[in-house]
PyMOL CGO cylinders between C-alpha atoms (Angstrom):
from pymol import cmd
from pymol.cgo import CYLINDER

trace = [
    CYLINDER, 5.18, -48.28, -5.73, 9.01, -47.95, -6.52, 0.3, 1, 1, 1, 1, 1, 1,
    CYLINDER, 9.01, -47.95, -6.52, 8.06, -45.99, -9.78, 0.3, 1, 1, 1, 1, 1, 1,
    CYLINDER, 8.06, -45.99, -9.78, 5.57, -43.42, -7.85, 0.3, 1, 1, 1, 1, 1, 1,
    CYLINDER, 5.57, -43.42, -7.85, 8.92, -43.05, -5.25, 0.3, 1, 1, 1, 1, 1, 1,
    CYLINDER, 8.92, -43.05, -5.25, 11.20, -42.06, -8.21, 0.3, 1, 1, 1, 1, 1, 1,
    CYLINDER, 11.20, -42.06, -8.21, 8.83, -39.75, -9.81, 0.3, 1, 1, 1, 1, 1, 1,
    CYLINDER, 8.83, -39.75, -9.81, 8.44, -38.35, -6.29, 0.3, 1, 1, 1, 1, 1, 1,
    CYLINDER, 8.44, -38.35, -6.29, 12.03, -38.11, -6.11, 0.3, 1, 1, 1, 1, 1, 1,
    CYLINDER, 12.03, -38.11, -6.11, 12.94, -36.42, -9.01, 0.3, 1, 1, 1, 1, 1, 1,
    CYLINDER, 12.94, -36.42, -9.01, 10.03, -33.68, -8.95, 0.3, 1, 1, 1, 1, 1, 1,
    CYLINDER, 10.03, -33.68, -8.95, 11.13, -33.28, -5.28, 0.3, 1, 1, 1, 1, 1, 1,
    CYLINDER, 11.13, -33.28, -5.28, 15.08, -32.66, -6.69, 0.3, 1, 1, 1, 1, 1, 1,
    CYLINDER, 15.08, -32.66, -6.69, 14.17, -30.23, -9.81, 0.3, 1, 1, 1, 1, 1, 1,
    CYLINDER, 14.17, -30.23, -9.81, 12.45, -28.21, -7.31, 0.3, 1, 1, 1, 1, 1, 1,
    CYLINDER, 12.45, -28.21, -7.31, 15.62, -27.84, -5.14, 0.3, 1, 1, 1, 1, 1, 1,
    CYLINDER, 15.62, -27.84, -5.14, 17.56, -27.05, -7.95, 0.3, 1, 1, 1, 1, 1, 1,
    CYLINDER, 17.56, -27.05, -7.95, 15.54, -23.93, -9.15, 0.3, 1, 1, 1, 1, 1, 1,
    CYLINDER, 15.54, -23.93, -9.15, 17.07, -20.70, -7.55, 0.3, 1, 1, 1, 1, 1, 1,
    CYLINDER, 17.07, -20.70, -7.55, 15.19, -18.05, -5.27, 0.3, 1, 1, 1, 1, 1, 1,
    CYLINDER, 15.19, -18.05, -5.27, 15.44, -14.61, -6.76, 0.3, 1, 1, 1, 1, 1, 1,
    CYLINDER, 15.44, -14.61, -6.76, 17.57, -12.76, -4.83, 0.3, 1, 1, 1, 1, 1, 1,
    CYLINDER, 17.57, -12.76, -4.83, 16.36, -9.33, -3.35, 0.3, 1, 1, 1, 1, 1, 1,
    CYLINDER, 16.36, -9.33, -3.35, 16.93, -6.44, -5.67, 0.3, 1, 1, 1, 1, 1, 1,
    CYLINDER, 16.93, -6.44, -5.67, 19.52, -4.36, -4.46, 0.3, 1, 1, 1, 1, 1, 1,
    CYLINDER, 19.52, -4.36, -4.46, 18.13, -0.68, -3.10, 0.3, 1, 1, 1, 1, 1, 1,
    CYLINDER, 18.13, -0.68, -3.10, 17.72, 2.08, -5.10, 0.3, 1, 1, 1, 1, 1, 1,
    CYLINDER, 17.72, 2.08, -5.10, 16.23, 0.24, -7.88, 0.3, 1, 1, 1, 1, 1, 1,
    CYLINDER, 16.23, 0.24, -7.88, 12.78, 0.19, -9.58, 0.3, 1, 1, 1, 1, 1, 1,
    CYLINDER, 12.78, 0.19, -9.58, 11.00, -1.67, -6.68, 0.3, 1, 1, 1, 1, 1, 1,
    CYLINDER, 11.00, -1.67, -6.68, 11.66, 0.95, -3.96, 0.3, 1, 1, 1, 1, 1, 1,
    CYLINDER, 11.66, 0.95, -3.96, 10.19, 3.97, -6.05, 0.3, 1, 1, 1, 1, 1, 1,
    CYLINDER, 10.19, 3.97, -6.05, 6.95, 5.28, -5.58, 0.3, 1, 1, 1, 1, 1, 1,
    CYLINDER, 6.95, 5.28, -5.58, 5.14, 5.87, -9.44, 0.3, 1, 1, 1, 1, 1, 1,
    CYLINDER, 5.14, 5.87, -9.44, 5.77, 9.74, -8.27, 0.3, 1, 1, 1, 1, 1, 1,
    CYLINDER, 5.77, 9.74, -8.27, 9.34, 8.78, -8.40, 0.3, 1, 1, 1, 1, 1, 1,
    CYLINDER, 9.34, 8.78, -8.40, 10.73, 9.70, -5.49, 0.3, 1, 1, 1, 1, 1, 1,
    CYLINDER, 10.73, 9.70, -5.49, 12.50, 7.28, -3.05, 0.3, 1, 1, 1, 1, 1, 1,
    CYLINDER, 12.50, 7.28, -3.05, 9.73, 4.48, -0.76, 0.3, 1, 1, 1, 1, 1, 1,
    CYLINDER, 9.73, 4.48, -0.76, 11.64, 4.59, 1.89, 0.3, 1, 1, 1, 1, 1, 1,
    CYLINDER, 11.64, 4.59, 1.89, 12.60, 8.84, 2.02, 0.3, 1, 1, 1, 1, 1, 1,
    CYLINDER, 12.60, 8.84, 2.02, 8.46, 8.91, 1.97, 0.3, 1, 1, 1, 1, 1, 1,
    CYLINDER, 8.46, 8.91, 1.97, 8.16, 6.41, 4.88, 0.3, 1, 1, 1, 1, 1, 1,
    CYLINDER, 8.16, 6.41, 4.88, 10.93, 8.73, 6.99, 0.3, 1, 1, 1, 1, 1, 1,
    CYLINDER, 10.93, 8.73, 6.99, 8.99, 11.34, 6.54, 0.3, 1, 1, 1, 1, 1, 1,
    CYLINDER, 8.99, 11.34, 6.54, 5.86, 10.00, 7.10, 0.3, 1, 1, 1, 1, 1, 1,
    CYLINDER, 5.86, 10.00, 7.10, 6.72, 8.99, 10.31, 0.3, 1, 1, 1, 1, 1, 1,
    CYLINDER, 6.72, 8.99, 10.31, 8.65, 11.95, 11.27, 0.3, 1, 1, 1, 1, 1, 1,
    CYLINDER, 8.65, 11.95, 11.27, 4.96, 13.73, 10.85, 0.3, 1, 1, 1, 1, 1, 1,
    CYLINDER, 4.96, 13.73, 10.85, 3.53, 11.25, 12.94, 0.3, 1, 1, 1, 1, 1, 1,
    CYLINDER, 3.53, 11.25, 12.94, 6.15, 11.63, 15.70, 0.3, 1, 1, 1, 1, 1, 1,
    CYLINDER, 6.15, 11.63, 15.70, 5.64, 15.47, 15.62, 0.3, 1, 1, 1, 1, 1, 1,
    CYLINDER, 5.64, 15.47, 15.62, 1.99, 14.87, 16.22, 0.3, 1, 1, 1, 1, 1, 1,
    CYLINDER, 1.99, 14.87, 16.22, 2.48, 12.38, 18.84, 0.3, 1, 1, 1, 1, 1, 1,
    CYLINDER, 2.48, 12.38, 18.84, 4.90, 14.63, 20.66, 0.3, 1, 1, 1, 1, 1, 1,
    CYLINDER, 4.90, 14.63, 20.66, 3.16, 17.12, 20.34, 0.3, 1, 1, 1, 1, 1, 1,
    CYLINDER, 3.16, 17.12, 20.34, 0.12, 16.04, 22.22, 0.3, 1, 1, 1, 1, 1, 1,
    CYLINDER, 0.12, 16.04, 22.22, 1.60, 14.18, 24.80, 0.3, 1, 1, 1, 1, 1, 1,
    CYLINDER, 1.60, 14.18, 24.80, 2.68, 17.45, 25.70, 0.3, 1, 1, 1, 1, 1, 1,
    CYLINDER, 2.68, 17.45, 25.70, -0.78, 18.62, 25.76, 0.3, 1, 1, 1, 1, 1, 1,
    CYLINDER, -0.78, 18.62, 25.76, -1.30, 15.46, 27.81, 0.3, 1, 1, 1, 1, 1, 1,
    CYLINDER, -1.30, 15.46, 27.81, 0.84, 16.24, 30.14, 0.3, 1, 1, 1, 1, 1, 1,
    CYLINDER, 0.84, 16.24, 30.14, 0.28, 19.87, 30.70, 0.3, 1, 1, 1, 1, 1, 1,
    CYLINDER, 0.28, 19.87, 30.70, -3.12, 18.25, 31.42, 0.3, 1, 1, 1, 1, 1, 1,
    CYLINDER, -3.12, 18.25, 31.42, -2.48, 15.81, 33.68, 0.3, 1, 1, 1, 1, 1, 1,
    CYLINDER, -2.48, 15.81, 33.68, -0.66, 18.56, 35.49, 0.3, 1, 1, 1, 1, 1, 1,
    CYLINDER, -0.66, 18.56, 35.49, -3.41, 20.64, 36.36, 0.3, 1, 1, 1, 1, 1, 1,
    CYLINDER, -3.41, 20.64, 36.36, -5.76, 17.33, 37.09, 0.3, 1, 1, 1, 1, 1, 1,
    CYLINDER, -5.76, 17.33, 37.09, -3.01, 16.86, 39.58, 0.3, 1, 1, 1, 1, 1, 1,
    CYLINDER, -3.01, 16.86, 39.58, -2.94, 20.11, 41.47, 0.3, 1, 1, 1, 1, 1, 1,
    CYLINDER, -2.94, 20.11, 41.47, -6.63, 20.10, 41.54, 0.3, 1, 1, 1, 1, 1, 1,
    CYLINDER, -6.63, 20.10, 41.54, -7.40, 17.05, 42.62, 0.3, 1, 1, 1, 1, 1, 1,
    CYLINDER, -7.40, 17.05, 42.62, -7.12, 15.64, 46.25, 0.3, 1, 1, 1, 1, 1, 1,
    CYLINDER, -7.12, 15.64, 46.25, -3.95, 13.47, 47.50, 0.3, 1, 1, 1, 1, 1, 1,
    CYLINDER, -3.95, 13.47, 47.50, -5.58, 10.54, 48.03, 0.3, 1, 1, 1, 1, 1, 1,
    CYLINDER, -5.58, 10.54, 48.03, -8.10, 10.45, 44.93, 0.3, 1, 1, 1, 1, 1, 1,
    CYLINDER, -8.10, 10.45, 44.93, -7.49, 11.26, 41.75, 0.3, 1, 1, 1, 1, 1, 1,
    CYLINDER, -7.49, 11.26, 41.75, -9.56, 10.89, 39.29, 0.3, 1, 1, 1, 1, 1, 1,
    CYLINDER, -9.56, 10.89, 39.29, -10.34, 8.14, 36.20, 0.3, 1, 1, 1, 1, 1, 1,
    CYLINDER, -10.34, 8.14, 36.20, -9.75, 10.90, 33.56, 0.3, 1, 1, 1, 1, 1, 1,
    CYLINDER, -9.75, 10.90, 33.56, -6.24, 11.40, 34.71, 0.3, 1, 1, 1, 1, 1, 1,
    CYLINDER, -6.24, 11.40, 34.71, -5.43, 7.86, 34.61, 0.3, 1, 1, 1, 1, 1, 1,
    CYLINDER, -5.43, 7.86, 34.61, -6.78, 7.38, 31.08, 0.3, 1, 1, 1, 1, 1, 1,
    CYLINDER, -6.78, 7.38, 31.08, -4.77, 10.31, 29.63, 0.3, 1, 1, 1, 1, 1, 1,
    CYLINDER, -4.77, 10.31, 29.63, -1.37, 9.18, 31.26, 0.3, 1, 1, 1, 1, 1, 1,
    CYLINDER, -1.37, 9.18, 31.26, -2.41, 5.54, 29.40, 0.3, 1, 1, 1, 1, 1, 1,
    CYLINDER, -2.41, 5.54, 29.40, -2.89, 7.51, 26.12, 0.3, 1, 1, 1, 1, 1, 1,
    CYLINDER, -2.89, 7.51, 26.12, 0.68, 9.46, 26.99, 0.3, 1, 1, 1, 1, 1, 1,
    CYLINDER, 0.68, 9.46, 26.99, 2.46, 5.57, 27.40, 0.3, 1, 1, 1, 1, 1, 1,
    CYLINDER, 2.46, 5.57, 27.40, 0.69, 4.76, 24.43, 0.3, 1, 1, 1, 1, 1, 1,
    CYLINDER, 0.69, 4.76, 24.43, 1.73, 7.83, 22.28, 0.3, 1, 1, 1, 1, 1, 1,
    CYLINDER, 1.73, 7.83, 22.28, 4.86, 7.26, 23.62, 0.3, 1, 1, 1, 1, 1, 1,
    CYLINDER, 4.86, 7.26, 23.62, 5.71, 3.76, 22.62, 0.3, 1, 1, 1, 1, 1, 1,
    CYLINDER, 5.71, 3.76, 22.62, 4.43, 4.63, 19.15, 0.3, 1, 1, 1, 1, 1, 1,
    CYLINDER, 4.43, 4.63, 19.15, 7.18, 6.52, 18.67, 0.3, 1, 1, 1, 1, 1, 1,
    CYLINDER, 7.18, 6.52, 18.67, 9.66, 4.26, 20.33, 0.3, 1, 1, 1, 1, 1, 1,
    CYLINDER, 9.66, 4.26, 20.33, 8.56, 1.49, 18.08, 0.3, 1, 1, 1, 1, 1, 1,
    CYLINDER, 8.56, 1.49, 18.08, 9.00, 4.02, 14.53, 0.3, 1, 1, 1, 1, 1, 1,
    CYLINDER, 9.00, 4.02, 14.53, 12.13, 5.42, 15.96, 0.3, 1, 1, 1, 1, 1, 1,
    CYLINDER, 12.13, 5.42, 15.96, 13.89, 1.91, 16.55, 0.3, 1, 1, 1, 1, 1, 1,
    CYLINDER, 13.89, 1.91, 16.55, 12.76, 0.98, 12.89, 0.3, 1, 1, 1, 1, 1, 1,
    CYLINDER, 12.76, 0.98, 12.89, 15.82, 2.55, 11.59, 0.3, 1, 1, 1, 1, 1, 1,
]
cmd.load_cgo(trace, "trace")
């Protein structure tokens, strides 16, 4: 029993000695694509496309909901308008959540 403890010891201590590798600094190997160019340059612009987009039809969206708006009765409006302002909050905290990446 004693012997299994010290076995279990020692393992348990050569394990705690070994070293994590540390993070590679940036700008090295790692963060290139096998294009070469920079992983996280891509990434920006990536989501700089996808923020375009977004904006770009939450406008639509909204020009949208407008008109549903002015059409539509003061006391009723309908289940289409509601579902596009949901897909405007949506759009809208996907770009929140890229933009607050960086």
């Amino acid at each position: 029993m004693a012997r299994n403890l010290l076995t279990l010891f020692f393992a348990l201590a050569l394990c705690a000695q070994r070293h994590p590798e540390s993070p590679q600094p940036p700008g090295t190997a790692s963060d290139t694509l096998p294009s070469g160019k920079s992983m996280p340059e891509e990434i920006l612009k990536q989501d700089h496309k996808k923020n375009l987009a977004d904006a770009a039809t939450m406008a639509k969206l909204a020009e949208e909901v407008s008109e549903d708006l002015e059409k539509d009765d003061r006391f009723v409006y309908s289940l289409k308008t509601v579902k596009k302002l949901d897909e405007i909050e949506k759009l809208s905290k996907a770009i929140r959540a890229r933009l607050k990446k960086y």
